[in-house]
N, CA, C and O atoms as CSV, one atom per row, in Angstrom:
chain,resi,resn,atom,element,x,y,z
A,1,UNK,N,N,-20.787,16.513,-7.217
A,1,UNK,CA,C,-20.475,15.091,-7.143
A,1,UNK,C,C,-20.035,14.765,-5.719
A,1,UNK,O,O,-19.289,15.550,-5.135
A,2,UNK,N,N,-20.377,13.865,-5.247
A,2,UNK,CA,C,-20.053,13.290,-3.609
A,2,UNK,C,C,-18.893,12.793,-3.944
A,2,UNK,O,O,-18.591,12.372,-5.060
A,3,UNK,N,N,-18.138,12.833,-2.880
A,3,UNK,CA,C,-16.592,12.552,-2.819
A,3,UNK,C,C,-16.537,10.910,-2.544
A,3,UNK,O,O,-15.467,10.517,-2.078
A,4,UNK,N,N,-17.355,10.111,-2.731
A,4,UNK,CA,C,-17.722,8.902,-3.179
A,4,UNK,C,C,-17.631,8.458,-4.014
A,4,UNK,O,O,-17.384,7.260,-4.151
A,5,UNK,N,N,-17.860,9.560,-5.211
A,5,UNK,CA,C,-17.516,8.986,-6.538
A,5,UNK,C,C,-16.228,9.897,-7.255
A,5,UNK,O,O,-15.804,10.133,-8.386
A,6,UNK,N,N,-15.999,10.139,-6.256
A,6,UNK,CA,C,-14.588,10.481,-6.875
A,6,UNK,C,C,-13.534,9.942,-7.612
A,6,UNK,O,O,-12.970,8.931,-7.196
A,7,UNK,N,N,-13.243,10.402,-8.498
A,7,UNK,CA,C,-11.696,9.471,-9.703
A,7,UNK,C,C,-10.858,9.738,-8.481
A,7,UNK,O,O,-10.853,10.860,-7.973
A,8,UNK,N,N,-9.875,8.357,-7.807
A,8,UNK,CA,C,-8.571,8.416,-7.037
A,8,UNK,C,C,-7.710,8.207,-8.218
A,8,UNK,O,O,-6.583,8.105,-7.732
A,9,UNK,N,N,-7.651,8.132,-9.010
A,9,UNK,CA,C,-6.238,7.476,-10.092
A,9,UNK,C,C,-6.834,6.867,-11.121
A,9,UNK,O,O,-7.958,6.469,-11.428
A,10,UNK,N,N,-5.325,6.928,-11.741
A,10,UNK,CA,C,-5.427,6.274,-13.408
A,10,UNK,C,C,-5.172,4.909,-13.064
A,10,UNK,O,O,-3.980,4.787,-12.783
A,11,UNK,N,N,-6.081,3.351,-12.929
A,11,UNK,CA,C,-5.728,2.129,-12.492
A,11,UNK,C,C,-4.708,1.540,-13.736
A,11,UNK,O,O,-3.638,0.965,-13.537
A,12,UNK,N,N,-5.435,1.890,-15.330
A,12,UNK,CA,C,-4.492,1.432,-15.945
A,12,UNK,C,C,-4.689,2.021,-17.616
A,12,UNK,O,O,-5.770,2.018,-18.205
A,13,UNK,N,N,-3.738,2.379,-18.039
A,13,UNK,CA,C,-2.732,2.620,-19.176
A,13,UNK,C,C,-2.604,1.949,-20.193
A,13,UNK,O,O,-2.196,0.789,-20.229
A,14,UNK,N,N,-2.951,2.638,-21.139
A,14,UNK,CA,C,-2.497,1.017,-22.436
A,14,UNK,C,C,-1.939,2.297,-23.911
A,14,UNK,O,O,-2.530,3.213,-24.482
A,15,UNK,N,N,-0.665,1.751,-24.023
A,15,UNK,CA,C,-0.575,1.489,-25.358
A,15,UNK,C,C,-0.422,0.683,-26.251
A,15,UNK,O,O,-0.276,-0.482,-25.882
A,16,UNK,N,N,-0.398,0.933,-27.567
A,16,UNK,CA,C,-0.602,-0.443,-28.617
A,16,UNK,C,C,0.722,-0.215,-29.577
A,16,UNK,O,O,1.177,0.811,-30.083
A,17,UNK,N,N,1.343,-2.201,-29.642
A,17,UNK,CA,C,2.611,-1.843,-30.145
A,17,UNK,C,C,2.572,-3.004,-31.168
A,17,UNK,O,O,2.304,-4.152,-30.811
A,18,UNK,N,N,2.804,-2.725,-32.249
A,18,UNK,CA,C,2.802,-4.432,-33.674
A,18,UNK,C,C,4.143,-5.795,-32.910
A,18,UNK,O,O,4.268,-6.936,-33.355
A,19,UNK,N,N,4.878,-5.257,-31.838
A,19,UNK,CA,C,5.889,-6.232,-31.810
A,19,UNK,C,C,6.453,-5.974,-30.077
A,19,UNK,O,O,7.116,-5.132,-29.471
A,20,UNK,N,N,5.700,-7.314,-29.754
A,20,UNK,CA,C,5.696,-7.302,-28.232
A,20,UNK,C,C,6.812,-8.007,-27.613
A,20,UNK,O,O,6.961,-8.142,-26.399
A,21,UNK,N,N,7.510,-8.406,-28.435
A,21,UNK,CA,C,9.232,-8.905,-28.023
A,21,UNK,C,C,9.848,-7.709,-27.784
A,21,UNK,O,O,10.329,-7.579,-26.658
A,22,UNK,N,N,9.961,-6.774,-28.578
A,22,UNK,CA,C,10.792,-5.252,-28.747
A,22,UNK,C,C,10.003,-4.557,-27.823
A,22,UNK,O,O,10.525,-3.633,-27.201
A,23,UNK,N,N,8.783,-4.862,-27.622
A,23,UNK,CA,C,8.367,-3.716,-26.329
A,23,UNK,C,C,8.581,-3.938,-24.928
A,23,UNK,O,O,8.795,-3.102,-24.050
A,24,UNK,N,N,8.471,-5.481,-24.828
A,24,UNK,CA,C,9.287,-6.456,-23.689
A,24,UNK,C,C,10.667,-5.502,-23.081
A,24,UNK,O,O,10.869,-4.755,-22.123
A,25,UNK,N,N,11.686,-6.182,-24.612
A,25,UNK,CA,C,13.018,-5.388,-24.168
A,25,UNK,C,C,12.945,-4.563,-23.614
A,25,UNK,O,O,13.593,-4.506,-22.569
A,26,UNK,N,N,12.120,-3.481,-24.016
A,26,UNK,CA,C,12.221,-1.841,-23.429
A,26,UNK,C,C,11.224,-1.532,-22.301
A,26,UNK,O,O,11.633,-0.808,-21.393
A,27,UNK,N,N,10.327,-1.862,-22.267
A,27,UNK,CA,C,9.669,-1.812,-20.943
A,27,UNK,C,C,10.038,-2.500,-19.575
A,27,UNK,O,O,9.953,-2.019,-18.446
A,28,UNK,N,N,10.594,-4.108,-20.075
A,28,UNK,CA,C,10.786,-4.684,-19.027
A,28,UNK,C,C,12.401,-4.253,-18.443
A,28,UNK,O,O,12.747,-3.924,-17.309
A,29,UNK,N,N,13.337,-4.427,-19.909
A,29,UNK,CA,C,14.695,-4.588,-20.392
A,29,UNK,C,C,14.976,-3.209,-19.534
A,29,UNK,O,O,15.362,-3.000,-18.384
A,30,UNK,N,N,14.732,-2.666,-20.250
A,30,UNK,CA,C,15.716,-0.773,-19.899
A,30,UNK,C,C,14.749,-0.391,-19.207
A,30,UNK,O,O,15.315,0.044,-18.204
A,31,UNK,N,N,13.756,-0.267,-19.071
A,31,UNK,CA,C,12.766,0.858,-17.909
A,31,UNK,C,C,12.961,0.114,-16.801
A,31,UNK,O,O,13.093,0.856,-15.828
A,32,UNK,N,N,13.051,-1.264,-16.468
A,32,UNK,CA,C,13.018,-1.974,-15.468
A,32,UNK,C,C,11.251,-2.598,-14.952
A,32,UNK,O,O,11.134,-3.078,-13.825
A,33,UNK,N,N,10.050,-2.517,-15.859
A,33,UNK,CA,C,8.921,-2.559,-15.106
A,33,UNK,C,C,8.813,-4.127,-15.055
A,33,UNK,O,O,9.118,-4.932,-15.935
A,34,UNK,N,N,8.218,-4.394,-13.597
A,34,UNK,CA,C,7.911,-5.928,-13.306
A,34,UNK,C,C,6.135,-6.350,-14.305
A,34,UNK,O,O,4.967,-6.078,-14.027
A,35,UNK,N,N,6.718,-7.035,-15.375
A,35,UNK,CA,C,5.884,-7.633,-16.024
A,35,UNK,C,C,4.648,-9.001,-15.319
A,35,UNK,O,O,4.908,-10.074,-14.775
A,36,UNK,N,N,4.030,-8.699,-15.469
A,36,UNK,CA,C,2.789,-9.425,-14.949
A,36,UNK,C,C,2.402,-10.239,-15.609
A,36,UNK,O,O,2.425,-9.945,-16.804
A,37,UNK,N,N,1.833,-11.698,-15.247
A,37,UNK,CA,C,1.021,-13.321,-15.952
A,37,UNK,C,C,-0.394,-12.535,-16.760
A,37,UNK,O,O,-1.017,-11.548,-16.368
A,38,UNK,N,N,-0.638,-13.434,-18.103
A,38,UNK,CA,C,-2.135,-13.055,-17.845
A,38,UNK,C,C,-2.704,-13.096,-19.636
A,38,UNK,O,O,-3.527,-13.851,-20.155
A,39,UNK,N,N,-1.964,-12.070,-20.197
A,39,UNK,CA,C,-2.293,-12.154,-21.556
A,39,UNK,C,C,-2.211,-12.295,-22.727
A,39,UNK,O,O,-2.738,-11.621,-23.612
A,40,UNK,N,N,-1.399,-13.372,-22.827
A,40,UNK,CA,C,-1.132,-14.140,-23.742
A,40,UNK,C,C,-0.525,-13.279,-24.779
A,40,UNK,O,O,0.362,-12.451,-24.573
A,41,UNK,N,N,-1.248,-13.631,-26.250
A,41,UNK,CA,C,-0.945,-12.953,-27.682
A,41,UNK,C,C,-1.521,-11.792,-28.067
A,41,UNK,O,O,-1.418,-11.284,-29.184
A,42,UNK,N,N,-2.562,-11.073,-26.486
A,42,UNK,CA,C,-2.598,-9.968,-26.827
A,42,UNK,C,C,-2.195,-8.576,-26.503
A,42,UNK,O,O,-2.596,-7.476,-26.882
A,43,UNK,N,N,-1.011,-9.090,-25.449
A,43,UNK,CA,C,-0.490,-8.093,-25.056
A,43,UNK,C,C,0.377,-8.289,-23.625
A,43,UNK,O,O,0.606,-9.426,-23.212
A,44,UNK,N,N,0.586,-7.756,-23.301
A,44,UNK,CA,C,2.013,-7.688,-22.162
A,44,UNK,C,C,1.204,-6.309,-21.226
A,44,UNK,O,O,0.732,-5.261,-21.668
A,45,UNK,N,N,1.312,-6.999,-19.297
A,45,UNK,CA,C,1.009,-5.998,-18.249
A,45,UNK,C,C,2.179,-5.773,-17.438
A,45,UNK,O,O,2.932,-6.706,-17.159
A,46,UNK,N,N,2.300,-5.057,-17.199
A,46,UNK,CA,C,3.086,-4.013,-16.080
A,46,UNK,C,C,2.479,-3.470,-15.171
A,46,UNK,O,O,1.558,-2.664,-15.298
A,47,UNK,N,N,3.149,-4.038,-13.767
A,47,UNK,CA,C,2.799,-3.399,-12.797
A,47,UNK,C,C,3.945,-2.117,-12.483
A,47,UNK,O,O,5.173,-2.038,-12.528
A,48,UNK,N,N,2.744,-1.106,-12.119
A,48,UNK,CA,C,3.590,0.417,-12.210
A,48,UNK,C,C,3.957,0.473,-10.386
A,48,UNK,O,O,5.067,0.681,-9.895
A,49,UNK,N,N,2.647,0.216,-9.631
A,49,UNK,CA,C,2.956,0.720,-8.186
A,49,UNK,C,C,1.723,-0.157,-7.682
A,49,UNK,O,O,1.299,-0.889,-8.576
A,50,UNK,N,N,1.011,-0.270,-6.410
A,50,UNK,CA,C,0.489,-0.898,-6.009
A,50,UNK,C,C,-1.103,-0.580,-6.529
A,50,UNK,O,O,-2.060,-1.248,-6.137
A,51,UNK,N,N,-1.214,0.521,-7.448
A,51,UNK,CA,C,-2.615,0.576,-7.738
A,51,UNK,C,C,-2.795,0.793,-9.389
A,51,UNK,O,O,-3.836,0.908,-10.036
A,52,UNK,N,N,-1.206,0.810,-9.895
A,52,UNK,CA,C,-1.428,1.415,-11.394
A,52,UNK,C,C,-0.808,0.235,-12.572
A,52,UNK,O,O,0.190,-0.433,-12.299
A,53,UNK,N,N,-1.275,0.141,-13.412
A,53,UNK,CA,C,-0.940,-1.405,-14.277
A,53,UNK,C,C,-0.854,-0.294,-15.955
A,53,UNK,O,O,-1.540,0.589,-16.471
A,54,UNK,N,N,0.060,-0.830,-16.181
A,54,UNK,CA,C,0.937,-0.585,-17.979
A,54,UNK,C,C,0.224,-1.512,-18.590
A,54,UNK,O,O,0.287,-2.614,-18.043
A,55,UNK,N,N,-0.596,-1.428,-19.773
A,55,UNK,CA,C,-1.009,-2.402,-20.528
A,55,UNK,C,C,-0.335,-2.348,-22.060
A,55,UNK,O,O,-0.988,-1.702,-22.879
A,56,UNK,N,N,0.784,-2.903,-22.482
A,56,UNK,CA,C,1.280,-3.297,-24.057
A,56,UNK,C,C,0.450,-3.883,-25.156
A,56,UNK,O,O,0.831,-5.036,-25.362
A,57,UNK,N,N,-0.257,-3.635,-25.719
A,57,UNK,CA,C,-1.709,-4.373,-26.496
A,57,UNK,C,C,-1.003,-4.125,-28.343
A,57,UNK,O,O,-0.681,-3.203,-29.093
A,58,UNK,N,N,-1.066,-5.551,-28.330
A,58,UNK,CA,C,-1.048,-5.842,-30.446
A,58,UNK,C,C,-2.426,-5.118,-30.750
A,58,UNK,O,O,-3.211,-5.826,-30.119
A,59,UNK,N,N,-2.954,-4.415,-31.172
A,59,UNK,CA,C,-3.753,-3.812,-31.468
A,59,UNK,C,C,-4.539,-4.553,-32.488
A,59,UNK,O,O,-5.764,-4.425,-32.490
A,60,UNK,N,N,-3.668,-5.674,-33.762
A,60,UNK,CA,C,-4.420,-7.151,-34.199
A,60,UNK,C,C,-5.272,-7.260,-33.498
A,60,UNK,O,O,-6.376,-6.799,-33.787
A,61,UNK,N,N,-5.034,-7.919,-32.326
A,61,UNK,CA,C,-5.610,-8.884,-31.394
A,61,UNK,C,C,-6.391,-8.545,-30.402
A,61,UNK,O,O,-6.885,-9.468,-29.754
A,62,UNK,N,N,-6.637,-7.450,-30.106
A,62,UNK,CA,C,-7.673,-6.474,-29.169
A,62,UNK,C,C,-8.562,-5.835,-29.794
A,62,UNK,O,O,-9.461,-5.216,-29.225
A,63,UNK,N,N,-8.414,-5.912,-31.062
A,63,UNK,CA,C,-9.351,-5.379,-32.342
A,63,UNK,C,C,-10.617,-7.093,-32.353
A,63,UNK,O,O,-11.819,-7.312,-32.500
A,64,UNK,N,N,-9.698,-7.673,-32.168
A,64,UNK,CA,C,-10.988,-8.710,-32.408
A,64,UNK,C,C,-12.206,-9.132,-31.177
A,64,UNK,O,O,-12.042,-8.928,-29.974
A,65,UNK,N,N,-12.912,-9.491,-31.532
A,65,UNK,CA,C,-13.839,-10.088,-30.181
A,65,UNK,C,C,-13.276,-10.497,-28.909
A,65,UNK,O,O,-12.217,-10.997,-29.288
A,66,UNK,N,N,-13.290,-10.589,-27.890
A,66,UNK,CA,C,-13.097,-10.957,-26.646
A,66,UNK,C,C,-14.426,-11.559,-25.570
A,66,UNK,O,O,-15.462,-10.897,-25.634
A,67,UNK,N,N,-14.424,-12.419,-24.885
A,67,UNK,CA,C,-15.592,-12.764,-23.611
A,67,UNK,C,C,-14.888,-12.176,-22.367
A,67,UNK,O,O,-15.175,-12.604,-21.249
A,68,UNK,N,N,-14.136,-11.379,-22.512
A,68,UNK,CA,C,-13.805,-10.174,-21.255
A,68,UNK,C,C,-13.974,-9.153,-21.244
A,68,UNK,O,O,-14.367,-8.624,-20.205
A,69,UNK,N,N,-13.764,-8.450,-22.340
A,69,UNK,CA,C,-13.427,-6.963,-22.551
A,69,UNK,C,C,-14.294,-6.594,-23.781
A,69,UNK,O,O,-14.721,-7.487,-24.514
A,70,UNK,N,N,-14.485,-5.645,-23.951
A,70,UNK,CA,C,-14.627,-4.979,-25.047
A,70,UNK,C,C,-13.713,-4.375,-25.987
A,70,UNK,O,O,-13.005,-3.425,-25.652
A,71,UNK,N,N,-13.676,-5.200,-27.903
A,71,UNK,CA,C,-12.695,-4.742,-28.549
A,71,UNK,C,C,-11.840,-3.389,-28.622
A,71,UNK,O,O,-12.516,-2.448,-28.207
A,72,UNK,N,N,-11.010,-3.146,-28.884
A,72,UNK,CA,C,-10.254,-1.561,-28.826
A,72,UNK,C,C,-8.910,-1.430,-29.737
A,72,UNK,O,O,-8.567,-2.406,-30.404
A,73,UNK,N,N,-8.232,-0.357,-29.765
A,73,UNK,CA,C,-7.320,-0.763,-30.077
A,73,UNK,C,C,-6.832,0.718,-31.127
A,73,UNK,O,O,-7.714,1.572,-31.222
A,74,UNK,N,N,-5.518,0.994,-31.859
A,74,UNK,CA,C,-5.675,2.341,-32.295
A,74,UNK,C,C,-4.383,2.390,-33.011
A,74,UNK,O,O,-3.533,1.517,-32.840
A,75,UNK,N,N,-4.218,3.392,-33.811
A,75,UNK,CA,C,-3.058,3.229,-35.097
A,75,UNK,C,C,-2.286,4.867,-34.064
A,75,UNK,O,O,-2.616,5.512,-33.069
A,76,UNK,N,N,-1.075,4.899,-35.153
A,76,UNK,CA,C,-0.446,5.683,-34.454
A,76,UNK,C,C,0.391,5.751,-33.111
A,76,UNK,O,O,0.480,4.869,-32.257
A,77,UNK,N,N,0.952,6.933,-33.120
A,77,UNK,CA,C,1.894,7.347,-31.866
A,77,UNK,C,C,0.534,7.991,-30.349
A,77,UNK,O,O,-0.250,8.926,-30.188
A,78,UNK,N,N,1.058,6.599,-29.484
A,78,UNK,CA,C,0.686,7.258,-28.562
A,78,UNK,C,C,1.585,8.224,-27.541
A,78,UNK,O,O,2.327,9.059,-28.059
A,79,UNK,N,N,1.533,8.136,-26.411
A,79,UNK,CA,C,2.137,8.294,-25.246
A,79,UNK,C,C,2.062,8.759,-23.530
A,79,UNK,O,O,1.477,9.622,-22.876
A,80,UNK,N,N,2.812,7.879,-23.320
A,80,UNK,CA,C,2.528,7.847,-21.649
A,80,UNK,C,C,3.985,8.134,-20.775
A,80,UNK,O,O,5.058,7.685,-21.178
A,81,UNK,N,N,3.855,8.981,-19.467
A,81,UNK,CA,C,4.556,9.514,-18.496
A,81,UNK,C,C,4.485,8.695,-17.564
A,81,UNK,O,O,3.465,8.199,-17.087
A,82,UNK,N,N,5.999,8.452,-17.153
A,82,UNK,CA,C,6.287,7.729,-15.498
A,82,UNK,C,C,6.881,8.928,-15.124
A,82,UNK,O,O,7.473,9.793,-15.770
A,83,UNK,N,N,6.534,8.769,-13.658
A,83,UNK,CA,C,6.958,9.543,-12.797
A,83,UNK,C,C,8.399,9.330,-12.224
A,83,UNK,O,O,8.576,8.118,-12.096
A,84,UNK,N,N,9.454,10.019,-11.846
A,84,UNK,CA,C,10.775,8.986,-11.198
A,84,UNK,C,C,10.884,10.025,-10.021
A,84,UNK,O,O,10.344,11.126,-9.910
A,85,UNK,N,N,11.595,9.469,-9.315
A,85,UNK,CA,C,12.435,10.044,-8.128
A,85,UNK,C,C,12.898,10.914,-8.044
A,85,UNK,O,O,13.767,11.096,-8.898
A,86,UNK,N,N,12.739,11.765,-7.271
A,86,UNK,CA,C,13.605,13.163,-7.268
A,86,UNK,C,C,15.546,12.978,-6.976
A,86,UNK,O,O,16.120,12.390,-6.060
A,87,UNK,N,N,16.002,13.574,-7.902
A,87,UNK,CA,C,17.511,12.782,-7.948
A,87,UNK,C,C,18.049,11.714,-8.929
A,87,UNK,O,O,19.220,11.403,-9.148
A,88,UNK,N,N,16.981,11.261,-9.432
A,88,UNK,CA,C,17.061,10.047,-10.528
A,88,UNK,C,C,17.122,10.855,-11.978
A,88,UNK,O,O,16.850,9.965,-12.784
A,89,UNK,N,N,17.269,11.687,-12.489
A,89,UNK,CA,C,17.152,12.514,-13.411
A,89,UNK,C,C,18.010,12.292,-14.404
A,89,UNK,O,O,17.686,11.894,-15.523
A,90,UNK,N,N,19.578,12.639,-13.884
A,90,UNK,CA,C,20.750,12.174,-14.917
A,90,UNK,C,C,20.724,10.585,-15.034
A,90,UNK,O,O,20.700,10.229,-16.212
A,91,UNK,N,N,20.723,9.588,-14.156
A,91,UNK,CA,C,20.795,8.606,-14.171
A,91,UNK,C,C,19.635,7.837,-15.310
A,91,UNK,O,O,19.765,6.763,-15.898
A,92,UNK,N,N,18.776,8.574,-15.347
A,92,UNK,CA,C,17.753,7.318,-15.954
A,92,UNK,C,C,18.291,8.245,-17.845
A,92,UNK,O,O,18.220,7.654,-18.922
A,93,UNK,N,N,18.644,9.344,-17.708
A,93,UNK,CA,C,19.303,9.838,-18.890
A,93,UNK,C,C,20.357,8.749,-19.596
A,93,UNK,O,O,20.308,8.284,-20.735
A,94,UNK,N,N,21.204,8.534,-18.664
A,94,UNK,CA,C,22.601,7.839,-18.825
A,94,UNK,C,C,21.553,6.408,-18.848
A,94,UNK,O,O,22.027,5.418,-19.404
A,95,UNK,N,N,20.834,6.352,-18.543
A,95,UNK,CA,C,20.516,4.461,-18.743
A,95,UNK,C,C,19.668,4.242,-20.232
A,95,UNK,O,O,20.029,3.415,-21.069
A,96,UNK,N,N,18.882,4.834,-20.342
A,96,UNK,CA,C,18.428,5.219,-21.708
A,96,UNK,C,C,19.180,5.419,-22.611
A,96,UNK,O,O,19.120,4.542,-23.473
A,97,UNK,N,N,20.235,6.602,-22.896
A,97,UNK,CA,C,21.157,6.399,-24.004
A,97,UNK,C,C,22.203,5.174,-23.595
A,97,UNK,O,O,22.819,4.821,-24.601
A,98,UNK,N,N,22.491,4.607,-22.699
A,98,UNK,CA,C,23.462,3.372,-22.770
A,98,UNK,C,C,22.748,2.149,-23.142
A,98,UNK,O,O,23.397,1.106,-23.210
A,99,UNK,N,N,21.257,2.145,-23.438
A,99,UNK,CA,C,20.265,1.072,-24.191
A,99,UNK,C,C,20.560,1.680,-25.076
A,99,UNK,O,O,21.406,0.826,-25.338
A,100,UNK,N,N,20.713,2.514,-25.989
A,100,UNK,CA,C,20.403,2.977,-27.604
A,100,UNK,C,C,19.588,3.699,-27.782
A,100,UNK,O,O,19.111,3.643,-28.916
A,101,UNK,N,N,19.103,4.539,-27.010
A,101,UNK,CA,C,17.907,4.828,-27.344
A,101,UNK,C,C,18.314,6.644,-27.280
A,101,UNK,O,O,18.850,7.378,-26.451
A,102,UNK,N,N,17.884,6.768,-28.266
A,102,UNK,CA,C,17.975,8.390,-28.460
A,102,UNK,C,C,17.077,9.501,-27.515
A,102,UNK,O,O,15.865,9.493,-27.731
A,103,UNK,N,N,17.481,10.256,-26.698
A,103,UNK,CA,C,16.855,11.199,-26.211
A,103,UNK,C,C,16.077,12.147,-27.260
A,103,UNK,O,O,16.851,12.776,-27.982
A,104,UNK,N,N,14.470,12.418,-27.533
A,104,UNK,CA,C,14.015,13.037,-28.491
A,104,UNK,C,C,14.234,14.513,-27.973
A,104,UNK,O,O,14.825,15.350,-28.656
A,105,UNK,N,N,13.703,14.783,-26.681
A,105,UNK,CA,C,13.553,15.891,-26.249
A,105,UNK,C,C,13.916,16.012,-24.927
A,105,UNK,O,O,14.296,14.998,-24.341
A,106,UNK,N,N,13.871,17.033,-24.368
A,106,UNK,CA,C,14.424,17.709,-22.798
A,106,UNK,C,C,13.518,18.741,-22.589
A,106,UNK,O,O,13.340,19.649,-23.400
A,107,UNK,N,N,12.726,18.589,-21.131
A,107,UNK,CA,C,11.640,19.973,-21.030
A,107,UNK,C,C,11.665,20.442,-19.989
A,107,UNK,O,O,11.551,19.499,-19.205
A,108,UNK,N,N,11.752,21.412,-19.414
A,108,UNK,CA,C,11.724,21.952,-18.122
A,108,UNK,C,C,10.386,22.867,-17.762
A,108,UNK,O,O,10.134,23.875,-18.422
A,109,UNK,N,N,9.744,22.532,-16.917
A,109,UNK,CA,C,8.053,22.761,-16.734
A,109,UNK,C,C,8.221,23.538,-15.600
A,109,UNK,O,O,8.826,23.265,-14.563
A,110,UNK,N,N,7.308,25.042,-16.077
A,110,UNK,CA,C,7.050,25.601,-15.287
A,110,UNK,C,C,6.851,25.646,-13.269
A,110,UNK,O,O,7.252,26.358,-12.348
A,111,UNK,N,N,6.048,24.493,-13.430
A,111,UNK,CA,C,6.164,23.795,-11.691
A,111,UNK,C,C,7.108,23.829,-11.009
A,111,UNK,O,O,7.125,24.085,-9.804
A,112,UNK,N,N,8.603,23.406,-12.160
A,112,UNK,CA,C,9.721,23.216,-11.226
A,112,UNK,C,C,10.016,21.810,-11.509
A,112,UNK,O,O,11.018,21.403,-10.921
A,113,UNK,N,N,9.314,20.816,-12.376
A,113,UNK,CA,C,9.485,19.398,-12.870
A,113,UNK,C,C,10.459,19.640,-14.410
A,113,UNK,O,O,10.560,20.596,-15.178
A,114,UNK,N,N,10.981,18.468,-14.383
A,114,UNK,CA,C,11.488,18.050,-16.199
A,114,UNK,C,C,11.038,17.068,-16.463
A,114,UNK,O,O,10.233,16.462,-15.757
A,115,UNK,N,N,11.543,16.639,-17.737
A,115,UNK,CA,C,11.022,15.662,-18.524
A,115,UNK,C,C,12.169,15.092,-19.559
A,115,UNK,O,O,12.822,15.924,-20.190
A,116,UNK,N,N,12.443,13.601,-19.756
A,116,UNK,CA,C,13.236,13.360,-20.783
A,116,UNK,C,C,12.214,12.412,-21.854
A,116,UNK,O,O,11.469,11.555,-21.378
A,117,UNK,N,N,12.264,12.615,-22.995
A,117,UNK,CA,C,10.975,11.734,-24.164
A,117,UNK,C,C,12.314,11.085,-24.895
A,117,UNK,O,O,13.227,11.773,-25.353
A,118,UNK,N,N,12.267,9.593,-24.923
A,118,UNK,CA,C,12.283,8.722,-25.953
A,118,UNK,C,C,10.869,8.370,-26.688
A,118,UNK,O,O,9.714,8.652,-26.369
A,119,UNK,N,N,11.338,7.737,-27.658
A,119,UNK,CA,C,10.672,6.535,-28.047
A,119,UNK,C,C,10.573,5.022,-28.038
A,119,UNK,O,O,11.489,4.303,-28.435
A,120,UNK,N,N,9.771,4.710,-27.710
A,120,UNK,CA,C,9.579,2.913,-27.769
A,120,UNK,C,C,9.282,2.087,-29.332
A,120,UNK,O,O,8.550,2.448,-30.254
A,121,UNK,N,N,10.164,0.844,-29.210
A,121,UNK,CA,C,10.465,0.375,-30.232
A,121,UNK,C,C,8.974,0.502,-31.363
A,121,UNK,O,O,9.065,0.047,-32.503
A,122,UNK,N,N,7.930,1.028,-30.975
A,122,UNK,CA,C,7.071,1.360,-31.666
A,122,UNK,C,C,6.833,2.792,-32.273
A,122,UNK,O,O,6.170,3.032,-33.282
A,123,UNK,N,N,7.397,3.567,-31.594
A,123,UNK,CA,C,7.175,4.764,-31.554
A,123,UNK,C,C,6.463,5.586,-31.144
A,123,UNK,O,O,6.274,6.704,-31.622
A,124,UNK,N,N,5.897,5.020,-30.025
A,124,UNK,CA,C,5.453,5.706,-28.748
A,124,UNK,C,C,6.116,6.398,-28.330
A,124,UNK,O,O,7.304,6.193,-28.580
A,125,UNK,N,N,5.717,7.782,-27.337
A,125,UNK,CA,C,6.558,8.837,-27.110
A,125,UNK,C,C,6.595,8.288,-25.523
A,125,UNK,O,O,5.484,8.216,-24.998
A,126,UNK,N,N,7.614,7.937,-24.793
A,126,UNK,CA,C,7.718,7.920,-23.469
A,126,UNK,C,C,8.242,8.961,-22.397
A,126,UNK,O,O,9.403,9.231,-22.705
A,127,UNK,N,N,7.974,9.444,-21.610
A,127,UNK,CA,C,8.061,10.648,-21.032
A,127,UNK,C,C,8.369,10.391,-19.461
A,127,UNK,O,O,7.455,10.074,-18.699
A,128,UNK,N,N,9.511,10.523,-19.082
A,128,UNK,CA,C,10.257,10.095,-17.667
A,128,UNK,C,C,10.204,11.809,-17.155
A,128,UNK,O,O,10.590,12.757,-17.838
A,129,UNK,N,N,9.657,11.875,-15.869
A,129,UNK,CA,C,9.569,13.033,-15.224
A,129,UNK,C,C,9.794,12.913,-14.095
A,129,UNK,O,O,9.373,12.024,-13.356
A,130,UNK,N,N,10.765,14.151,-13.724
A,130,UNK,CA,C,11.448,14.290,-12.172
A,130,UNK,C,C,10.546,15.832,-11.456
A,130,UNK,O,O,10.768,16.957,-11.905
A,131,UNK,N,N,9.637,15.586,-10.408
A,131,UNK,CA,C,9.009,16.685,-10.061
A,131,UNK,C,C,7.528,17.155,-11.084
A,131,UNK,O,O,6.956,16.337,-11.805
A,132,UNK,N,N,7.255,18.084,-10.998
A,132,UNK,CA,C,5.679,18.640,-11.163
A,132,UNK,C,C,5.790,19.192,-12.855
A,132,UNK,O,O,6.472,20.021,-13.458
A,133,UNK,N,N,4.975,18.457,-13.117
A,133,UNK,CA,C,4.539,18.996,-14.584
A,133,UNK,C,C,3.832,20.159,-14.840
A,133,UNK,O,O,3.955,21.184,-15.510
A,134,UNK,N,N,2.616,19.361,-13.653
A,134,UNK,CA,C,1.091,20.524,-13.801
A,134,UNK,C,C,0.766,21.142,-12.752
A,134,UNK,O,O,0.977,20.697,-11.623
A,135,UNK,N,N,0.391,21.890,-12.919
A,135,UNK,CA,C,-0.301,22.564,-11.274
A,135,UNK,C,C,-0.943,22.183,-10.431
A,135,UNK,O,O,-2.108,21.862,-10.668
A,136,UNK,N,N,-0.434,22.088,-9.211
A,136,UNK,CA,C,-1.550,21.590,-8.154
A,136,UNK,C,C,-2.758,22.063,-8.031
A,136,UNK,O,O,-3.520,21.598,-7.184
């Protein structure tokens, strides 16, 4: 493959949640992400960094026809990883349980990275990581 068509990045992310007020709270509320104009009743965007976008999708409403996109949409627990700051580790711990939100798990990855997993008011698994998961 020519380095032309190379994948640079994941542009954008979607999980699907029945109640986009409660995913608001927690995405916008406690994670802090700057929510973006745009899609009405079918979902809620997040901008992650200057090239990567969070998509919140009712899975209702992305299930049906669209003149943009093509329908989608999916039952169940998904889940998606932000990356944080090296040093930000205890802190985003302590900000998470001072929202309510239960720490599910704690992981320490081979690389030399961790990981803390809540869940989102849907029950999505969210995964905050300080340092390297996977191998370079």
């Amino acid at each position: 493959m020519a380095s032309s068509e190379a994948i640079t990045g994941v542009y954008e992310a979607c999980l699907y949640v029945p109640d986009l007020v409660a995913a608001d709270r927690f995405y916008a509320g406690v994670l802090g992400l700057r929510r973006l104009p745009g899609l009405s009743d079918r979902g809620l965007a997040y901008r992650l960094n200057t090239h990567s976008v969070l998509l919140i999708l009712d899975p209702h409403h992305t299930r049906l026809p669209s003149d943009t996109v093509p329908s989608h949409g999916c039952d169940g627990q998904g889940h998606v990883a932000f990356a944080i700051s090296s040093g930000q580790y205890d802190a985003w711990k302590s900000r998470l349980t001072a929202a309510g939100f239960e720490i599910e798990r704690e992981a320490r990855w081979s690389p030399g990275g961790r990981s803390i997993y809540v869940r989102d008011p849907a029950g999505n698994s969210v995964d905050l990581v300080e340092g390297q998961v996977w191998p370079a």
